[in-house]
N, CA and C atoms as a LAMMPS dump frame, in Angstrom:
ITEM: TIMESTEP
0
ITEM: NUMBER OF ATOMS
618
ITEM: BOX BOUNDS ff ff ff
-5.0000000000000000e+02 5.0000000000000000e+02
-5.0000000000000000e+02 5.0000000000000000e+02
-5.0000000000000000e+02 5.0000000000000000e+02
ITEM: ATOMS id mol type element x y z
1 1 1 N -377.652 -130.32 155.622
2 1 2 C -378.975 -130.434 156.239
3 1 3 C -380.019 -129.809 155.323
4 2 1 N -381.233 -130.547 155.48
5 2 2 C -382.01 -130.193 154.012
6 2 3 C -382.937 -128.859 154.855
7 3 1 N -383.712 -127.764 153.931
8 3 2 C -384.035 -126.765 154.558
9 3 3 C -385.438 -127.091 154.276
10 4 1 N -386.347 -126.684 155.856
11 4 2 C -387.381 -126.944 155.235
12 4 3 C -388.07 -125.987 154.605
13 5 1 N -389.094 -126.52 154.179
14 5 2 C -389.762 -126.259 153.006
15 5 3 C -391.402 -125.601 152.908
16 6 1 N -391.677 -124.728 153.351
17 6 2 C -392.779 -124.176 154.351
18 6 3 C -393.524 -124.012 153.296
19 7 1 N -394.853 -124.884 153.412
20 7 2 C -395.917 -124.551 152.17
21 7 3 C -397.434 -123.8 153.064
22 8 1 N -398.223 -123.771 152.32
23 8 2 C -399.326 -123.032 152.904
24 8 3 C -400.347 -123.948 153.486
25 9 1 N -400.87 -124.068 154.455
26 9 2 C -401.811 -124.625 155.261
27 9 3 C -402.333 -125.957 154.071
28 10 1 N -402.947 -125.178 152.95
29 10 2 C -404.291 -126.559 151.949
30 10 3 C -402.83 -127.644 151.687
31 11 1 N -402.024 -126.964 151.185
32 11 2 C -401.079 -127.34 150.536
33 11 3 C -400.426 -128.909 151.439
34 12 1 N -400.341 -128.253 152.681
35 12 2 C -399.677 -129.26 153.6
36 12 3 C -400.188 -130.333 154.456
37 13 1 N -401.872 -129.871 154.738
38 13 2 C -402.482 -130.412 154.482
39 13 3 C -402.717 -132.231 153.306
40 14 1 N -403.209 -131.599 152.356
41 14 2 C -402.883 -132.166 151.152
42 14 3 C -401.462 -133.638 150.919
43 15 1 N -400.63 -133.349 151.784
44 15 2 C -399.346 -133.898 151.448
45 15 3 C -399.134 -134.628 152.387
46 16 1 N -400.118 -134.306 153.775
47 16 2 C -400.109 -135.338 154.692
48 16 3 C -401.303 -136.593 154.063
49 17 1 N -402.379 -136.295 153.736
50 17 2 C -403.099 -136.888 153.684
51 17 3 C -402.989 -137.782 152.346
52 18 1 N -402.186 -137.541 151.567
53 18 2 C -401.699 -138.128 149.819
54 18 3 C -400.662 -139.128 150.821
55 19 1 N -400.025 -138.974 151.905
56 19 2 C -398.941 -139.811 152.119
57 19 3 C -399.528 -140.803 152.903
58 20 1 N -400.513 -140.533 153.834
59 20 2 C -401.025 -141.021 154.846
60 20 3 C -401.867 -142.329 153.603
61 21 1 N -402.544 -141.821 152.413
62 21 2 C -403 -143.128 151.505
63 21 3 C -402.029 -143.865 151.344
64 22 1 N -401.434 -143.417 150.813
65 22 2 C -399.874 -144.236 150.448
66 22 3 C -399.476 -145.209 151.656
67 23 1 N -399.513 -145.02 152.903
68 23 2 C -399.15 -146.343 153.593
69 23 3 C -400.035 -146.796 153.991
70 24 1 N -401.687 -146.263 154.551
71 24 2 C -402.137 -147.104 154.604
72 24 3 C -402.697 -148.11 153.562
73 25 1 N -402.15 -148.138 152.023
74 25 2 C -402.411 -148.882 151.41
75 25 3 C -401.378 -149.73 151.226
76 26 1 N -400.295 -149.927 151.942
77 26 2 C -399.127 -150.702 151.698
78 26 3 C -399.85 -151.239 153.028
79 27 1 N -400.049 -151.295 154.465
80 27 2 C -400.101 -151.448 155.603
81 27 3 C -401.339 -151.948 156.484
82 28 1 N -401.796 -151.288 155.635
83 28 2 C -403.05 -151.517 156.089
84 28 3 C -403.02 -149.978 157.341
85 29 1 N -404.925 -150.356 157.842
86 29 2 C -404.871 -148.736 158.892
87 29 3 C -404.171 -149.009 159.964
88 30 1 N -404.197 -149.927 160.871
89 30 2 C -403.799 -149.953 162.581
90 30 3 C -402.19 -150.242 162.544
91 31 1 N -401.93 -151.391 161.623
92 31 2 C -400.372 -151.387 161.312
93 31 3 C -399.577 -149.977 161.078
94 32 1 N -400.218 -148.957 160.557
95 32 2 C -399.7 -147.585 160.519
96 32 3 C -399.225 -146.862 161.631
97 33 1 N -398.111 -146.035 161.391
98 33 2 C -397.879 -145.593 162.827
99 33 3 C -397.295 -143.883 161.635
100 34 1 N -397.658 -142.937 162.842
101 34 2 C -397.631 -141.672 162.515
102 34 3 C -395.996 -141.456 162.246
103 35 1 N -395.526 -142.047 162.749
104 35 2 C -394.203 -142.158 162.255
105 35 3 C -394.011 -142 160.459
106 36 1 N -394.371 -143.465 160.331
107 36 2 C -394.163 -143.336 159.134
108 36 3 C -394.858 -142.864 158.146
109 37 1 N -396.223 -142.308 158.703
110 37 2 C -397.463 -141.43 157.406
111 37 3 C -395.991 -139.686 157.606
112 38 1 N -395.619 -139.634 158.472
113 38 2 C -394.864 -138.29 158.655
114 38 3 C -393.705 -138.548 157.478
115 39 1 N -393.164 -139.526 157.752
116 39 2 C -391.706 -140.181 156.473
117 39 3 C -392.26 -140.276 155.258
118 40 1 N -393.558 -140.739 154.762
119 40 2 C -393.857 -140.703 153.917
120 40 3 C -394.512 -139.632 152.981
121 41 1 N -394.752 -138.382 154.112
122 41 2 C -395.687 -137.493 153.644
123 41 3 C -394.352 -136.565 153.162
124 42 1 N -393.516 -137.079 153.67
125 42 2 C -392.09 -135.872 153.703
126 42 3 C -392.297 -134.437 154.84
127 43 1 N -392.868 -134.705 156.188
128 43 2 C -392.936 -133.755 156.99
129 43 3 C -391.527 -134.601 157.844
130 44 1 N -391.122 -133.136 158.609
131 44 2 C -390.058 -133.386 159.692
132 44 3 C -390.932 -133.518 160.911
133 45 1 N -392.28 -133.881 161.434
134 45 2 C -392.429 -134.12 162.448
135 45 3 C -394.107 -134.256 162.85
136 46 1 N -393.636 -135.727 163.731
137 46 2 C -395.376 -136.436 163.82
138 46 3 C -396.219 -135.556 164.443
139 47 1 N -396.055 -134.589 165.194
140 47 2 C -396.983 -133.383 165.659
141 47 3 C -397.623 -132.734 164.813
142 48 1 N -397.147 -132.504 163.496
143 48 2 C -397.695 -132.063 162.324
144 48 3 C -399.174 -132.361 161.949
145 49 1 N -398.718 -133.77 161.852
146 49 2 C -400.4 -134.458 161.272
147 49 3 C -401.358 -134.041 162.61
148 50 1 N -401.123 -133.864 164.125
149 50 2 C -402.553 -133.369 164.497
150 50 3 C -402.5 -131.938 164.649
151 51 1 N -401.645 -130.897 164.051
152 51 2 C -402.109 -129.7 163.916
153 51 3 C -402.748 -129.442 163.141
154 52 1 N -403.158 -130.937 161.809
155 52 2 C -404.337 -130.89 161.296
156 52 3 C -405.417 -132.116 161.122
157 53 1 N -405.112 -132.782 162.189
158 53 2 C -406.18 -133.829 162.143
159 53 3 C -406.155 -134.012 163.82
160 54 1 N -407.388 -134.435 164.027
161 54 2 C -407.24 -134.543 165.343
162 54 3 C -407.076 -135.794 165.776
163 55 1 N -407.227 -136.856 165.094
164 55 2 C -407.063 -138.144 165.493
165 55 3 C -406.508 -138.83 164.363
166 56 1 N -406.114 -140.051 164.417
167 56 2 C -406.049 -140.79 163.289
168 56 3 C -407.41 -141.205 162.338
169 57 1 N -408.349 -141.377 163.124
170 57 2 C -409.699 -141.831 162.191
171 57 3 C -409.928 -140.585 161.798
172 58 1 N -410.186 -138.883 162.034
173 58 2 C -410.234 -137.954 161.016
174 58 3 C -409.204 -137.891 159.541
175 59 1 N -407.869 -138.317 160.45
176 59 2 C -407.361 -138.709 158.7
177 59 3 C -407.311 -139.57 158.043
178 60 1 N -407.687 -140.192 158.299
179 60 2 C -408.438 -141.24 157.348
180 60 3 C -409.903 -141.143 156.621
181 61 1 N -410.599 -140.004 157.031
182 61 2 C -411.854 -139.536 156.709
183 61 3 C -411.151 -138.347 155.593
184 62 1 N -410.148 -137.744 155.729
185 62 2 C -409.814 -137.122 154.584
186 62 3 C -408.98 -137.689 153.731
187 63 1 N -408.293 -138.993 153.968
188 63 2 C -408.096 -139.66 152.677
189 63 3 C -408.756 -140.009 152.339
190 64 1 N -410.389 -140.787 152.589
191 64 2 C -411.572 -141.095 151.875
192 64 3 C -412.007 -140.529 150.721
193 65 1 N -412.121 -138.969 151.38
194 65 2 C -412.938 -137.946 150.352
195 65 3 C -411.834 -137.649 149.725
196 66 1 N -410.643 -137.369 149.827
197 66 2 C -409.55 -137.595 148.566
198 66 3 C -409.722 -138.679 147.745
199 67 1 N -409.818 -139.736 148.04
200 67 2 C -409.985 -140.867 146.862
201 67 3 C -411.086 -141.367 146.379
202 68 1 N -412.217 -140.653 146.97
203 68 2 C -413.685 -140.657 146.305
204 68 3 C -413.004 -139.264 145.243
205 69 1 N -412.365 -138.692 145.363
206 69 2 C -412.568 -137.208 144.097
207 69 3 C -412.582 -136.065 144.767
208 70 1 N -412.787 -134.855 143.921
209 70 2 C -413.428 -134.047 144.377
210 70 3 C -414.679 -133.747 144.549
211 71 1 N -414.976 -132.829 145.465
212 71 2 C -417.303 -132.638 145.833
213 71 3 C -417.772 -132.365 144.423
214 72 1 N -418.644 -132.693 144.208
215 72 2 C -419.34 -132.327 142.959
216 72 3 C -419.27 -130.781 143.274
217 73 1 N -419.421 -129.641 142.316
218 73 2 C -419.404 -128.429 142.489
219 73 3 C -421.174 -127.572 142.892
220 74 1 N -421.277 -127.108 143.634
221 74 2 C -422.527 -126.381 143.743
222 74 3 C -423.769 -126.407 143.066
223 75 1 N -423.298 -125.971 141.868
224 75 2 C -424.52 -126.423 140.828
225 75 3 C -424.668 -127.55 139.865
226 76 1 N -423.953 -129.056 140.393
227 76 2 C -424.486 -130.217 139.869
228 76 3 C -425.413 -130.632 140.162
229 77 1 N -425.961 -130.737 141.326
230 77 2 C -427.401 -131.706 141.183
231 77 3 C -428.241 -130.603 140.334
232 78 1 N -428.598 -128.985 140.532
233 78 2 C -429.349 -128.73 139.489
234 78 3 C -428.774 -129.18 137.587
235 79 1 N -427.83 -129.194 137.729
236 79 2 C -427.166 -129.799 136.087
237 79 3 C -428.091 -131.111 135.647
238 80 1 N -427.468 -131.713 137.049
239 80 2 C -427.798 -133.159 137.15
240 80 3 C -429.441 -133.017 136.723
241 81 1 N -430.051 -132.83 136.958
242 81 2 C -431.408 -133.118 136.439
243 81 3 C -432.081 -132.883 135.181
244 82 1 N -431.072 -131.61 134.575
245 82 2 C -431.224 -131.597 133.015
246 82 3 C -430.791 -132.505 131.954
247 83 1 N -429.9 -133.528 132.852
248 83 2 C -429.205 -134.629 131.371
249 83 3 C -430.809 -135.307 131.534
250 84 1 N -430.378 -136.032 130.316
251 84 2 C -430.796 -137.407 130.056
252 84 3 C -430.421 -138.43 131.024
253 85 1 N -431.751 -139.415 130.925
254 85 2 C -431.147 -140.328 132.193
255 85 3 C -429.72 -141.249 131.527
256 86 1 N -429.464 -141.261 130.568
257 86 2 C -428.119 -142.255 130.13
258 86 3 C -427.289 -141.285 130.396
259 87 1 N -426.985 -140.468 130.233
260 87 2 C -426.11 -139.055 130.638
261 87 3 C -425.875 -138.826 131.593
262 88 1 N -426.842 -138.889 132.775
263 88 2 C -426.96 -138.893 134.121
264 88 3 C -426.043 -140.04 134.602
265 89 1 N -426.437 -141.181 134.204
266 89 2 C -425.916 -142.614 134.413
267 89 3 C -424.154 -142.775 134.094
268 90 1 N -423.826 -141.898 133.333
269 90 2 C -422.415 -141.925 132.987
270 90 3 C -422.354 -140.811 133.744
271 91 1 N -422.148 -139.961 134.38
272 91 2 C -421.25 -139.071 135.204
273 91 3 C -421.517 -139.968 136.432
274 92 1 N -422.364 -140.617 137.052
275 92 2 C -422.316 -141.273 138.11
276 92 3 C -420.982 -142.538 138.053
277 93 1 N -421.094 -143.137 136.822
278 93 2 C -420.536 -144.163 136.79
279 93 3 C -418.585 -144.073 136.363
280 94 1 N -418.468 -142.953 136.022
281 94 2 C -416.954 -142.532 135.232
282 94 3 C -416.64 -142.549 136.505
283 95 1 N -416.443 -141.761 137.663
284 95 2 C -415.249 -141.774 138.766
285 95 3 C -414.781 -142.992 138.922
286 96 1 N -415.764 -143.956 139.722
287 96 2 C -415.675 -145.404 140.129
288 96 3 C -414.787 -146.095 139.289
289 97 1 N -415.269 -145.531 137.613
290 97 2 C -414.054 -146.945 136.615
291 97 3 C -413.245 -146.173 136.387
292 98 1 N -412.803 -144.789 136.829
293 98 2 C -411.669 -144.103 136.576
294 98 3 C -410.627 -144.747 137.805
295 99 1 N -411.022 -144.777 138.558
296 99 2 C -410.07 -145.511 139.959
297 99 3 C -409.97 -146.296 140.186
298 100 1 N -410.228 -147.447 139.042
299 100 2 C -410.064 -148.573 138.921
300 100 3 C -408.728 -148.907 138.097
301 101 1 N -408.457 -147.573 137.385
302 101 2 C -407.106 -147.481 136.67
303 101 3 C -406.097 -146.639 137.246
304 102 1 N -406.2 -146.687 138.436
305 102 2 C -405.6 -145.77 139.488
306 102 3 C -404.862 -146.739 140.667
307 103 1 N -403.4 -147.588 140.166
308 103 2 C -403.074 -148.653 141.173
309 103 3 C -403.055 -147.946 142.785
310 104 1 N -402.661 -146.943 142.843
311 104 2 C -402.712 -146.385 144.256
312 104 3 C -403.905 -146.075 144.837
313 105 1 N -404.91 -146.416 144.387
314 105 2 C -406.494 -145.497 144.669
315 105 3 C -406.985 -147.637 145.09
316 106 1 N -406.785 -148.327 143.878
317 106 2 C -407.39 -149.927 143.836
318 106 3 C -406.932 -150.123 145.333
319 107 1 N -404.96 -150.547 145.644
320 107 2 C -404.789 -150.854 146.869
321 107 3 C -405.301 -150.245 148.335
322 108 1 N -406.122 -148.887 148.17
323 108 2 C -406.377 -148.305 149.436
324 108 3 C -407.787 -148.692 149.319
325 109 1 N -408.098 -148.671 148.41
326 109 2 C -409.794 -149.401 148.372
327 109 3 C -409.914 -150.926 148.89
328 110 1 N -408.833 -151.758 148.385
329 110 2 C -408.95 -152.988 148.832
330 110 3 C -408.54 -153.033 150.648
331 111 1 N -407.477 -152.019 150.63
332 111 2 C -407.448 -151.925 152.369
333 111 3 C -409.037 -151.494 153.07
334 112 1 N -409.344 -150.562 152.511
335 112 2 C -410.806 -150.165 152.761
336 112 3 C -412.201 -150.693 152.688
337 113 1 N -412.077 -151.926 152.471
338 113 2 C -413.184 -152.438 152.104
339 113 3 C -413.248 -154.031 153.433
340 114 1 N -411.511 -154.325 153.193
341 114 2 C -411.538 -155.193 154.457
342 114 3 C -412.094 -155.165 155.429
343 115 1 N -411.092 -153.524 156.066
344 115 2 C -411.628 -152.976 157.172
345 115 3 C -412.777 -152.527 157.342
346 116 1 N -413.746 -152.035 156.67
347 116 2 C -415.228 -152.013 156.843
348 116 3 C -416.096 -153.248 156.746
349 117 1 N -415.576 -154.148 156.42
350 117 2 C -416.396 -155.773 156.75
351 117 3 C -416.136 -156.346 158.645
352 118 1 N -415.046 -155.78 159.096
353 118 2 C -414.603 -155.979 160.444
354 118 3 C -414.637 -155.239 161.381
355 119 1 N -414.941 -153.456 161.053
356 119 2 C -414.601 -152.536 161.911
357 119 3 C -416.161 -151.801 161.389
358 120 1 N -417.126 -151.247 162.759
359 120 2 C -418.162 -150.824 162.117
360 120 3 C -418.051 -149.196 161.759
361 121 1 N -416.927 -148.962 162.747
362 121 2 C -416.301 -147.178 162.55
363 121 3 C -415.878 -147.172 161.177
364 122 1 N -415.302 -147.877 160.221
365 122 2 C -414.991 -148.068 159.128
366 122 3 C -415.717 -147.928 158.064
367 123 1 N -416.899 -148.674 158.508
368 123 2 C -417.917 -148.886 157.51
369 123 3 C -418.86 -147.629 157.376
370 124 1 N -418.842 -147.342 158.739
371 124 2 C -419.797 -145.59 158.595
372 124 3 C -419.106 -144.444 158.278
373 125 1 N -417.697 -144.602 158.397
374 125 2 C -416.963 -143.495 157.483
375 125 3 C -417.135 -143.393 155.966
376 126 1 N -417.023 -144.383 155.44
377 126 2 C -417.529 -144.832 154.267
378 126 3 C -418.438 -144.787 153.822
379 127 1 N -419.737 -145.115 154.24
380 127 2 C -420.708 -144.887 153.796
381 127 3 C -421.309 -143.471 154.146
382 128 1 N -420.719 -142.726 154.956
383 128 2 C -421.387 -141.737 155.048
384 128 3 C -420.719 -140.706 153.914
385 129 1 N -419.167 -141.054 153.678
386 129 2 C -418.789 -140.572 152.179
387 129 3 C -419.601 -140.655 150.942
388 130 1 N -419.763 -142.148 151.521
389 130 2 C -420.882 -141.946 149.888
390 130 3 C -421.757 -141.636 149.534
391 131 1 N -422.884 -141.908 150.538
392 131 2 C -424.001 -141.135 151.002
393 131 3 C -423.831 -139.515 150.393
394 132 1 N -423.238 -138.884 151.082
395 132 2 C -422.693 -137.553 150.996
396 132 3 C -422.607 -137.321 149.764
397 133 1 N -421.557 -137.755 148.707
398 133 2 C -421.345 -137.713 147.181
399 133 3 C -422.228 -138.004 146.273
400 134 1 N -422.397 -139.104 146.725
401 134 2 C -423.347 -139.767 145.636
402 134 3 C -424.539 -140.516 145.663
403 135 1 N -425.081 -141.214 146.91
404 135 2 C -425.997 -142.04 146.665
405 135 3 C -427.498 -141.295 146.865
406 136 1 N -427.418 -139.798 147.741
407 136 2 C -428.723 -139.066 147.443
408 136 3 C -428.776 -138.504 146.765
409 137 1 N -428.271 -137.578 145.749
410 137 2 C -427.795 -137.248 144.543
411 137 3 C -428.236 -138.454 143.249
412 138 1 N -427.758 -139.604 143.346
413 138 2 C -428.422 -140.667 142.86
414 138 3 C -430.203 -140.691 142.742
415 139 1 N -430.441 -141.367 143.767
416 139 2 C -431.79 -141.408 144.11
417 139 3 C -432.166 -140.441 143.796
418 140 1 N -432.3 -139.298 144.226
419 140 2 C -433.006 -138.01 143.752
420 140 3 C -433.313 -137.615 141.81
421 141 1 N -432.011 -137.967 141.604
422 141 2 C -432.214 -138.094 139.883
423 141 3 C -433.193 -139.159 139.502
424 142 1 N -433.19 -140.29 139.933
425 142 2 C -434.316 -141.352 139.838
426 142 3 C -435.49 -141.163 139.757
427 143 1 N -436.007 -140.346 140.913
428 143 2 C -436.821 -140.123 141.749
429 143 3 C -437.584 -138.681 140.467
430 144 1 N -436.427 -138.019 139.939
431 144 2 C -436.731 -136.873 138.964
432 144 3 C -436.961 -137.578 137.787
433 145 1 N -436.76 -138.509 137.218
434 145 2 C -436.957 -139.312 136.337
435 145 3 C -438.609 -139.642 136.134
436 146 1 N -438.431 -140.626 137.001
437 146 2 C -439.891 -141.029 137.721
438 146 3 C -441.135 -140.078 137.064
439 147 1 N -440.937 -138.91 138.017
440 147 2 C -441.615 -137.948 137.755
441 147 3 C -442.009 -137.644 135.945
442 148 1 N -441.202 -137.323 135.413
443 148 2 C -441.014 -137.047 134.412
444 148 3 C -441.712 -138.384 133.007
445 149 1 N -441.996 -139.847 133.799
446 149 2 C -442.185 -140.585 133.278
447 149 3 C -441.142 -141.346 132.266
448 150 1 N -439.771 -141.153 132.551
449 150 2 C -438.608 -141.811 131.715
450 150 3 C -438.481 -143.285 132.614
451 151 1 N -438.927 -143.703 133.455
452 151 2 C -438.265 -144.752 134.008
453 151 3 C -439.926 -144.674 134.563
454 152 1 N -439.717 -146.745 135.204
455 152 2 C -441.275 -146.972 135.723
456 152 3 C -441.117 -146.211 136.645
457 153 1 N -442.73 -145.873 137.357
458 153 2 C -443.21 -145.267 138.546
459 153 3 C -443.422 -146.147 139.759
460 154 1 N -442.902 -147.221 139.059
461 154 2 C -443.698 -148.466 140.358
462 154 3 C -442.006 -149.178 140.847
463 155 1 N -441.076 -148.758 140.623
464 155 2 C -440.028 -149.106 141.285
465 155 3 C -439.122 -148.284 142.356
466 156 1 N -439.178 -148.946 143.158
467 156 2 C -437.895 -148.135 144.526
468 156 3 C -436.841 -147.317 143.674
469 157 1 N -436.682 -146.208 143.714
470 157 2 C -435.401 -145.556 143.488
471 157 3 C -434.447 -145.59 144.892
472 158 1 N -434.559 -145.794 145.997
473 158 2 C -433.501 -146.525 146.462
474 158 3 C -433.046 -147.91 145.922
475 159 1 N -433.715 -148.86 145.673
476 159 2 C -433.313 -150.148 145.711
477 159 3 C -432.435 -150.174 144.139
478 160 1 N -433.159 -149.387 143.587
479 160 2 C -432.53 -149.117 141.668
480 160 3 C -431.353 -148.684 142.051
481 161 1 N -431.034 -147.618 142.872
482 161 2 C -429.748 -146.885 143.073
483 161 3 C -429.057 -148.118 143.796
484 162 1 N -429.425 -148.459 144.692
485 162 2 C -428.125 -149.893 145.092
486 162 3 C -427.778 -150.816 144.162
487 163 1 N -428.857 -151.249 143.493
488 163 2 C -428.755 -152.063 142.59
489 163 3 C -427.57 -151.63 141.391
490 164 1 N -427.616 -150.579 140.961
491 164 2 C -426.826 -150.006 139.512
492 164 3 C -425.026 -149.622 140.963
493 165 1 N -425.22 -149.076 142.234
494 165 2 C -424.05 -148.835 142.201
495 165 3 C -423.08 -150.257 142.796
496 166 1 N -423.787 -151.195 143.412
497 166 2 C -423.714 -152.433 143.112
498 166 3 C -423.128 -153.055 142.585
499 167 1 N -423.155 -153.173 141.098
500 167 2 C -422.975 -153.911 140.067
501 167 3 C -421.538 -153.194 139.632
502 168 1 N -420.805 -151.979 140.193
503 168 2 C -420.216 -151.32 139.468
504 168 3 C -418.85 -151.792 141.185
505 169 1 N -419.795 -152.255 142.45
506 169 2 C -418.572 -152.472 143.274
507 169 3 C -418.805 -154.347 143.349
508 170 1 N -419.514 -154.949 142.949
509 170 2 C -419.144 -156.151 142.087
510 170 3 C -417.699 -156.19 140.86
511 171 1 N -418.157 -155.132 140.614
512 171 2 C -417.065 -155.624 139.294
513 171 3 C -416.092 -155.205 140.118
514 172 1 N -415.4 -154.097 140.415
515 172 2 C -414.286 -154.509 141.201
516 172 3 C -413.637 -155.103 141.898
517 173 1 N -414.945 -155.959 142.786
518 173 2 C -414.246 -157.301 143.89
519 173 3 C -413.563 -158.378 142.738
520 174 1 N -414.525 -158.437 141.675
521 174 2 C -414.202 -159.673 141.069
522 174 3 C -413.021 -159.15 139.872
523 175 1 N -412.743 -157.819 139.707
524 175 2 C -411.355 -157.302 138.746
525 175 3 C -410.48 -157.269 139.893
526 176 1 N -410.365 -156.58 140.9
527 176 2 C -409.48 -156.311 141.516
528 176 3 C -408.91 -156.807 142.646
529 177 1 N -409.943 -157.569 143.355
530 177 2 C -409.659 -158.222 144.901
531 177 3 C -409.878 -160.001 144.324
532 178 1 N -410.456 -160.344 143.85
533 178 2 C -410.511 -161.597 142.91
534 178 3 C -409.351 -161.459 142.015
535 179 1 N -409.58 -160.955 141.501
536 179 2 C -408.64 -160.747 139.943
537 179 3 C -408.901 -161.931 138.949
538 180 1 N -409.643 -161.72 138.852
539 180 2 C -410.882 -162.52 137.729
540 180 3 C -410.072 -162.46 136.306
541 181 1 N -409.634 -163.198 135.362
542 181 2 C -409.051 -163.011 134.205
543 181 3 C -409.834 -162.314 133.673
544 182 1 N -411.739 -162.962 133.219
545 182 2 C -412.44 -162.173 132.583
546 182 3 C -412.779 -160.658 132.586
547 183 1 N -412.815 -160.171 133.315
548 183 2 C -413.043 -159.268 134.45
549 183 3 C -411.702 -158.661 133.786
550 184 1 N -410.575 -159.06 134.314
551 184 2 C -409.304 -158.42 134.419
552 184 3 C -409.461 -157.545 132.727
553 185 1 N -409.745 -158.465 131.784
554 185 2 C -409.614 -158.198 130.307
555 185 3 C -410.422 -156.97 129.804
556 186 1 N -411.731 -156.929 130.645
557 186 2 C -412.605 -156.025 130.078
558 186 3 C -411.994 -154.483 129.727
559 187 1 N -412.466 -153.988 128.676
560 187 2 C -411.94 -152.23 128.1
561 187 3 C -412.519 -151.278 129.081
562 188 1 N -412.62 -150.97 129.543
563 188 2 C -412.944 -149.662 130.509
564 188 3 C -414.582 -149.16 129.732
565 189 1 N -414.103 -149.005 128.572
566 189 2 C -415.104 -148.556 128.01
567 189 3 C -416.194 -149.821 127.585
568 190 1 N -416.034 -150.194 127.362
569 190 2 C -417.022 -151.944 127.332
570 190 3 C -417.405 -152.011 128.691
571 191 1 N -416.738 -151.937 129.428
572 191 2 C -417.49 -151.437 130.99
573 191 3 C -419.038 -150.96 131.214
574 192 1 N -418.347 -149.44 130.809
575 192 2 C -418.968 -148.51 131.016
576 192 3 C -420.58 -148.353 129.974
577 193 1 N -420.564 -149.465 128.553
578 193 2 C -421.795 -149.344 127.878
579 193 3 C -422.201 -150.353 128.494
580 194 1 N -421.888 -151.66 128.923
581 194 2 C -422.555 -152.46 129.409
582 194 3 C -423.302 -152.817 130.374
583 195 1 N -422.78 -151.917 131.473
584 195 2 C -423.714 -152.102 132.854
585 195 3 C -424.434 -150.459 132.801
586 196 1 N -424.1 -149.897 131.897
587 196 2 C -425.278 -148.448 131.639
588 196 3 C -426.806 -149.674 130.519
589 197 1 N -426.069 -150.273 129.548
590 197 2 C -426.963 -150.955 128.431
591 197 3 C -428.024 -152.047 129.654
592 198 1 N -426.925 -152.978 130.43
593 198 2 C -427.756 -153.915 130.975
594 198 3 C -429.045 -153.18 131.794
595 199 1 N -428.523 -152.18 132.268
596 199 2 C -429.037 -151.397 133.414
597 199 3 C -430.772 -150.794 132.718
598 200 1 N -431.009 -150.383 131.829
599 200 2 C -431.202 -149.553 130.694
600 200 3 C -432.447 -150.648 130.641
601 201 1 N -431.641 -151.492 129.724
602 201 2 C -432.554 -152.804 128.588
603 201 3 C -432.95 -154.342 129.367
604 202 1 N -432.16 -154.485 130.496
605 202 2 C -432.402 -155.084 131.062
606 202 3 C -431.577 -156.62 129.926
607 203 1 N -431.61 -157.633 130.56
608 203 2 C -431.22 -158.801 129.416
609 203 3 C -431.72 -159.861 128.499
610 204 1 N -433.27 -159.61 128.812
611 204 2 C -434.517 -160.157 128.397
612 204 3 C -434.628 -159.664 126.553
613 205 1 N -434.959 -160.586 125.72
614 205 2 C -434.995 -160.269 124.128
615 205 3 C -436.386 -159.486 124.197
616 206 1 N -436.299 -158.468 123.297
617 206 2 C -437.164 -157.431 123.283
618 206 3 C -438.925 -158.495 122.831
């Protein structure tokens, strides 16, 4: 009989919610049963997961922010306003094409993206993740830009910020849920100058 294995609260935590991705990206969310996020997490017992989640949709709100990353740390947005706006533009843009090379992160995204076209609880978990991480954080750098006169004064920094993060969950429908050959081929890094360059220069000859 195997002995268990008593880790510390973050720790176990952590191991429910790494397992709980893991099937609902084989499964999808409602097909899931605590059963098997427990078999998969390697806990001896489904009571476990609500001595730290209280429902199923809270854990699924912490596999979110697990596979968005970790929080930016305390003092990034002041950081954030000292880059350069191309500088700025690449720390926004590296997570997104980093988890694009992440097969376990792609399949829970593609589960995740279903279910927020059908389920509206879905869609506001989600967006309020992102919201949260990144999209005022975004805007606000824009918006500091602006100021500063690096970028026009006469354009929405909301609509700029949808627009650039946009183009970056375009390319994944059409790499990953399409599976676009062209798309499929692109370098990560050819990626990453091109929709910073298009973004930038726009596609118009100087």
């Amino acid at each position: 009989m195997n002995k268990r294995v008593h880790l510390p609260p973050d720790e176990r935590r952590e191991q429910i919610v790494r397992g709980a991705m893991k099937i609902f990206a084989e499964k999808g969310f409602d097909a899931t049963t605590n059963k098997e996020i427990a078999k998969v997490a390697g806990i001896s017992s489904t009571g476990l997961i609500y001595h730290y989640f209280k429902d199923k949709f809270a854990l699924l709100h912490a596999v979110i922010e697990m596979h968005m990353g970790e929080a930016p740390p305390p003092d990034f947005p002041e950081k954030l306003m000292q880059m350069s706006l191309e500088e700025g533009l690449r720390e926004f843009i590296r997570r997104p094409l980093r988890n694009m090379n992440n097969p376990a992160g792609v399949a829970f995204t593609r589960v995740l993206l279903g279910e927020a076209m059908r389920r509206p609880e879905f869609a506001k978990i989600l967006a309020d993740a992102m919201i949260s991480r990144m999209f005022t954080m975004f805007v606000a750098f824009l918006k500091h830009h602006q100021e500063q006169g690096t970028i026009r004064r006469d354009i929405d920094p909301a609509l700029t910020a949808m627009r650039f993060v946009g183009s970056i969950q375009s390319l994944f429908v059409m790499r990953e849920v399409l599976r676009i050959p062209e798309a499929q081929a692109l370098d990560m890094e050819v990626i990453e100058k091109g929709l910073i360059d298009d973004f930038l220069q726009g596609i118009l000859p100087e």
